[in-house]
Structure formats: C-alpha cells, structure tokens
C-alpha positions as CSV (number, residue, x, y, z in Angstrom):
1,X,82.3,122.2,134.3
2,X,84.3,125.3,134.7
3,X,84.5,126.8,137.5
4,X,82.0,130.5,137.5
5,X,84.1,132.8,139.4
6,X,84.1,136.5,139.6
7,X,86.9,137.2,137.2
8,X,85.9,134.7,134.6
9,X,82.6,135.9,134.7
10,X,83.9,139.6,134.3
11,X,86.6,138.4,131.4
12,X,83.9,137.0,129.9
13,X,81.3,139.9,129.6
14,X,81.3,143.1,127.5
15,X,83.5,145.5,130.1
16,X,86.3,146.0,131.5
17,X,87.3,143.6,134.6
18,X,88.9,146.4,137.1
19,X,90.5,145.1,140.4
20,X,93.1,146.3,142.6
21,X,96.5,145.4,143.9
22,X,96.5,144.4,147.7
23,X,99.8,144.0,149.1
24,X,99.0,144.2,152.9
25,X,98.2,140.9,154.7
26,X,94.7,142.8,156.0
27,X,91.5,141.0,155.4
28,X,89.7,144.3,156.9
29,X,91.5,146.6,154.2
30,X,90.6,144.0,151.5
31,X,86.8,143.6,152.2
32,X,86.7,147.2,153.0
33,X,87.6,148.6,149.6
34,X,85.4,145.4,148.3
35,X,82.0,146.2,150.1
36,X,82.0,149.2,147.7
37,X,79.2,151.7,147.6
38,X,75.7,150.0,147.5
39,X,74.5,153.1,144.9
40,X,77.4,152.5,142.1
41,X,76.9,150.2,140.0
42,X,81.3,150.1,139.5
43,X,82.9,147.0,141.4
44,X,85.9,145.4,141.4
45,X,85.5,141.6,139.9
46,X,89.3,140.7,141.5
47,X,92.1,141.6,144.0
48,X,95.6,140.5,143.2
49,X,97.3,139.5,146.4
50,X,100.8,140.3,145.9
51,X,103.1,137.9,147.4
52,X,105.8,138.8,145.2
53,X,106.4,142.5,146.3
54,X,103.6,142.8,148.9
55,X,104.0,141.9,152.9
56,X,101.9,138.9,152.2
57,X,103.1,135.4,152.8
58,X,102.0,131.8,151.5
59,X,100.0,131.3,155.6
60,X,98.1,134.5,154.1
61,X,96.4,132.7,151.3
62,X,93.5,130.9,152.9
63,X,92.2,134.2,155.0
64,X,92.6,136.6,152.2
65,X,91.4,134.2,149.3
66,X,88.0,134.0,151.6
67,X,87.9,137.3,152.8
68,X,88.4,138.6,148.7
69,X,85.7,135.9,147.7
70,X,83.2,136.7,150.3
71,X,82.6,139.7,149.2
72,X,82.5,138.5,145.5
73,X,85.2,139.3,143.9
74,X,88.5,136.7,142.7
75,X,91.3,136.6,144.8
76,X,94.2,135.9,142.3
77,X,97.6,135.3,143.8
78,X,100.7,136.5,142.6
79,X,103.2,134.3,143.4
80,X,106.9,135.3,144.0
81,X,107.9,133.0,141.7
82,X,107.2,130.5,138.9
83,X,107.5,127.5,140.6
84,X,105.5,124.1,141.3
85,X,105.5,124.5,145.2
86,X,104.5,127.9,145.1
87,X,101.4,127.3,143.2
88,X,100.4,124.8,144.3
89,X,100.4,126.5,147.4
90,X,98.2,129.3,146.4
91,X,95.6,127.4,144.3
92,X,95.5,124.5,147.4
93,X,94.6,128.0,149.7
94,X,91.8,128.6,147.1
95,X,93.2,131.6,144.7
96,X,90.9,131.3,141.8
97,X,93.8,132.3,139.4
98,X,97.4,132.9,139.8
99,X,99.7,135.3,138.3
100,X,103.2,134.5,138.2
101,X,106.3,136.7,137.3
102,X,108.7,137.2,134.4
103,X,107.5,135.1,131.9
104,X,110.4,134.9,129.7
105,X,109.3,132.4,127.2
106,X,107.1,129.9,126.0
107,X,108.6,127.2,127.8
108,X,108.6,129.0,130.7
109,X,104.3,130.0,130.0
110,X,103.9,125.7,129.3
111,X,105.6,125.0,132.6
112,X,103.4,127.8,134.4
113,X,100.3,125.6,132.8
114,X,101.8,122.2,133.9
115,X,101.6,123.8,137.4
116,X,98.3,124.9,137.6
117,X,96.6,121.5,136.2
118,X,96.2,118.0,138.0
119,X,96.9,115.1,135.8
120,X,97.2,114.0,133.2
121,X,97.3,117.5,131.5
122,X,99.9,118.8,134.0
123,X,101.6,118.2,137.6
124,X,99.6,119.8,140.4
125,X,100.0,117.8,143.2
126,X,96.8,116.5,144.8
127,X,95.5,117.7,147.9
128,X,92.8,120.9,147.8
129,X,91.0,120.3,151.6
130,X,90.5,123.6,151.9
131,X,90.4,125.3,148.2
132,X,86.9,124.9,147.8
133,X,86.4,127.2,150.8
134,X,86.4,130.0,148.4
135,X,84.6,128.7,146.0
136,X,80.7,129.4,147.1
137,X,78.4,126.5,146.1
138,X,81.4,124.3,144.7
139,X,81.5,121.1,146.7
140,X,84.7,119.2,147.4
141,X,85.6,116.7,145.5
142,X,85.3,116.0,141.4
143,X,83.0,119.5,141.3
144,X,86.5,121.1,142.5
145,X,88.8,119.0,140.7
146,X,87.2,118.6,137.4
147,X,86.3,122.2,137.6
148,X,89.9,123.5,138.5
149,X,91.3,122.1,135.5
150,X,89.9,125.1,133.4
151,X,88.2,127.3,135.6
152,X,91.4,128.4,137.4
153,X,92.5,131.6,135.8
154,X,96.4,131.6,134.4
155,X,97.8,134.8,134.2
156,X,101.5,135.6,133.1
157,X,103.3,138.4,133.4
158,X,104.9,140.1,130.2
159,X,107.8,142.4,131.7
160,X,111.2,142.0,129.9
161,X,112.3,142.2,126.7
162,X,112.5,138.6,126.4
163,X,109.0,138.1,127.3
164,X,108.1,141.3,124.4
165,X,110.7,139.4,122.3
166,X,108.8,135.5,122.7
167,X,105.4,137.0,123.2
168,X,103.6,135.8,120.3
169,X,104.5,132.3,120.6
170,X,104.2,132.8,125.0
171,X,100.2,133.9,123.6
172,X,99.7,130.6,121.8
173,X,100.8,128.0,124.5
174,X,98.0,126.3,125.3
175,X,95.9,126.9,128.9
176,X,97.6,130.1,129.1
177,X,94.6,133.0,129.7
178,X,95.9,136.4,130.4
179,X,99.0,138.0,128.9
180,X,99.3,140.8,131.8
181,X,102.1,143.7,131.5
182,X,103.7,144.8,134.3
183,X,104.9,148.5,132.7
184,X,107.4,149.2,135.7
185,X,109.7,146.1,135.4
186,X,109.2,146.6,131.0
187,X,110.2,149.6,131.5
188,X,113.7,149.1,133.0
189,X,114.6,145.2,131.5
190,X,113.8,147.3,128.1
191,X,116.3,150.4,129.3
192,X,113.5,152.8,128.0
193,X,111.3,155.5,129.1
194,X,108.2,154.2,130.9
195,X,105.3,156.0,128.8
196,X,107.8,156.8,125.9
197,X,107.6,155.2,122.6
198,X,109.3,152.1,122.7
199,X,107.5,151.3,125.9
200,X,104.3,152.0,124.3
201,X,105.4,150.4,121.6
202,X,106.1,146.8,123.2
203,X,102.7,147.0,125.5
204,X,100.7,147.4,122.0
205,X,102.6,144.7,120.7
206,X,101.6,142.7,123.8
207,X,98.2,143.5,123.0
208,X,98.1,142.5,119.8
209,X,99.3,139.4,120.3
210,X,96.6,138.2,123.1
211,X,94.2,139.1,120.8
212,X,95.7,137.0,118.0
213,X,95.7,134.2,119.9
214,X,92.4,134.7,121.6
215,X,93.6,135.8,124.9
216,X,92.8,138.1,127.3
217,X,95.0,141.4,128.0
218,X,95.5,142.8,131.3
219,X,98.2,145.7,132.6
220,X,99.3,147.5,135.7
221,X,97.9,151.1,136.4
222,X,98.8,153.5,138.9
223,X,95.2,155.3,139.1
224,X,92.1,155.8,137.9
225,X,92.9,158.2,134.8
226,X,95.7,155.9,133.6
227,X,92.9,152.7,134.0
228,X,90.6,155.0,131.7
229,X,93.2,155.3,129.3
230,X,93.9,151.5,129.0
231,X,90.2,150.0,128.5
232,X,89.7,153.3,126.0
233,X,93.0,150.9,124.0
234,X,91.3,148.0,124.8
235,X,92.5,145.9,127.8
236,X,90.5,143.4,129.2
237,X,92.0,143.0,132.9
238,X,93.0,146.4,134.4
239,X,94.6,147.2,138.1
240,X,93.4,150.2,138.9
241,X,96.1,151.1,141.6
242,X,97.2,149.8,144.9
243,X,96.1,149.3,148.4
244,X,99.4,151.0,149.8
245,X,98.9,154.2,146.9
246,X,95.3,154.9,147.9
247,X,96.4,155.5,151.6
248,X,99.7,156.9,150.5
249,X,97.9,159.6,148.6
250,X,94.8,159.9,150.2
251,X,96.1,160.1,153.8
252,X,98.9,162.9,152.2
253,X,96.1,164.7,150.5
254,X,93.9,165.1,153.6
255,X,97.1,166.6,155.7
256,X,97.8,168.9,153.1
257,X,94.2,170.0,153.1
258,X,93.8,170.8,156.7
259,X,97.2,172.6,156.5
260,X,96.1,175.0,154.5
261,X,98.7,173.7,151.4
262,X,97.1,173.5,147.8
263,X,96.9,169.6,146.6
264,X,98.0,168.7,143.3
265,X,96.7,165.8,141.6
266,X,99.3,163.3,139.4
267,X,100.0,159.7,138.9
268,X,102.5,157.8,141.1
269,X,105.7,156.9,140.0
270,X,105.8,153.1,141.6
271,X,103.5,151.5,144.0
C-alpha cells in the first residue's frame, strides 16, 4: 500500500500543493513557518530541504525530516546531486520524496528511479532503521518497504536546455512523478531572459509534457504573487518562496519602516 503522506495527499486533491524552500539547518524556523495560523485554512503540504544550495547537510536529514513531518507537512530532500549514495541517504533519514538536480535526460530520470526503489524494480540499498520515524502510523518493516516502493515521491528537476530538449521522453519514464522547473538555472543554461519569451516558452512546454504523460508539474517561485500566477497556468506543486527571502525581505522591510523610508514591494531576483 502506498505510503499517505502530506504531499501525495495534496498532489492528489483538487488544489494547488504550496510549500516552501528551507535552506537553513533550523528545525525551529521549519516548524515555525509550519504551525501556521490556526484561523486560515492555507497550509503548506511540503518543505523542500535544500541540500543542494542550502546550508543543510546529509546529518540534517533525520531532525528536519521529523521536525517537517510533525507538523504535517512532507519533508522532500533535494539532494546535491543525482547519485545512489546520496539518496539513499535522504530517503534512509525518512524524506518522503526527493528531488534531485539537472535532469538532463531520460536515462539520467530511469537512473534517478532505480535509486529510489528497493529491488527488484531498482537498487536502493537496504537499511531504513530510522525512515519510518517520519512516517506517523507506518510501522517498520514490509508496511515501510512495500509502501516506499510507490509512495516515495520522485521529483526531477527540468533546468537546462537538454532537459527542455529530452523532456517529453524524461515525462514518460516510468516511476518518475513530478517534472519540477527550476526557472533560475533554465534561464541561464538557455542564455535567455528569465520571464521573456523563450523562457516562458520552454516552462509551458514542460507543462505540457507532464500533463501528457500523466505527471504532475511543479516550479520555483520567488513570492506569493508569482505562486498565484503559476496555479492560475496550472501547476500542481508550487514553492512559494524561501526561508532565507522571507527574512531577507521581511527583516529589510521592517527597518525601512521604523526609519521613516517608503517600502516598495517587488519580487526577488534569486533566493
């Protein structure tokens, strides 16, 4: 049986599954953003811990992967890279999905797959003492295992104009569940404007071709206005903005405010 987390439960349901980019090894500034507002009915279903760009390391994973789930949301690690180890390493931590960079290819997506799956479908190593941590009311043993094998989330990052270029045939590799686009690194492997034509261009393509192949969309957004823009196109897995931006800009704001300056509002260029 699969596995019912947070994010699969949100992917799976008529709206938009917002979370947030967390890229400081806190498990205070994860569960704060988390516990919400208990009058709004807006939550965030996941938190991608970034151990790709973030300050967060692989002896991270267990803390923030409970902390993230405690509060009922996904923790879904990106890994700094595409390989076996590092995987194995985040699911074995208990991520209940991982996303991995740069995926150039569809050889490169059915390796990704082979990764994340114990055999025979793929190569995961075995070993998950302390996976089912995160997983409330999943007991270790075959109700982890079994349910691993398709309840772990498999996200792949579209961002180069290989990946734009393979992307149809990347959507149709089996096991593969989220197409996700990282605009900033598009943006420059492309040599285009980020937000200009051929930029918008490729993400619609992108688009298009998880929903072709039954997958699920998800892209990168620096705030709140550009995360209204992208579920009003259609996306199904949204980033609403960053741990790091939301202090950045919130801290800024407040200074400028109690200085007498006027604050102007207006997306991020990065992070």
């Amino acid at each position: 049986m699969p596995l019912n987390t947070p994010i699969n439960a949100s992917l799976q349901g008529p709206s938009t599954a917002f979370g947030f980019w967390l890229t400081l090894p806190s498990t205070a500034v994860a569960k704060t953003i988390l516990h919400g507002s208990p009058d709004s009915p807006a939550k965030y279903s996941w938190v991608l811990v970034d151990a790709e760009h973030g300050l967060i390391t692989d002896r991270d994973y267990y803390d923030l992967s409970n902390a993230i789930a405690s509060e009922g949301a996904s923790p879904i690690v990106r890994v700094p890279c595409a390989e076996e180890w590092m995987i194995k390493r985040a699911l074995d931590a208990g991520a209940h999905g991982i996303v991995t960079p740069m995926c150039h290819s569809e050889i490169d997506a059915a390796n990704i797959v082979k990764y994340t799956k114990y055999p025979p479908r793929g190569t995961r190593g075995y070993g998950p003492m302390f996976a089912p941590h995160a997983f409330p009311g999943v007991a270790p043993g075959s109700d982890y295992d079994e349910g691993a094998q398709t309840g772990v989330a498999v996200v792949v990052q579209i961002e180069s104009r290989a990946g734009v270029d393979n992307v149809e045939k990347i959507a149709a590799v089996d096991g593969i569940d989220v197409l996700f686009i990282g605009p900033f690194d598009l943006s420059k492997s492309m040599g285009v404007q980020r937000g200009g034509d051929e930029h918008e261009a490729a993400i619609k393509r992108i688009l298009a071709a998880a929903r072709a192949a039954g997958k699920k969309a998800a892209i990168f957004c620096t705030d709140g206005v550009d995360a209204r823009t992208r579920a009003e196109q259609g996306f199904d897995m949204i980033s609403v903005n960053t741990d790091v931006g939301v202090l950045r800009t919130g801290m800024l704001s407040e200074l400028k405010t109690a200085s007498g300056q006027t604050v102007e509002g207006g997306s991020r260029g990065g992070y």
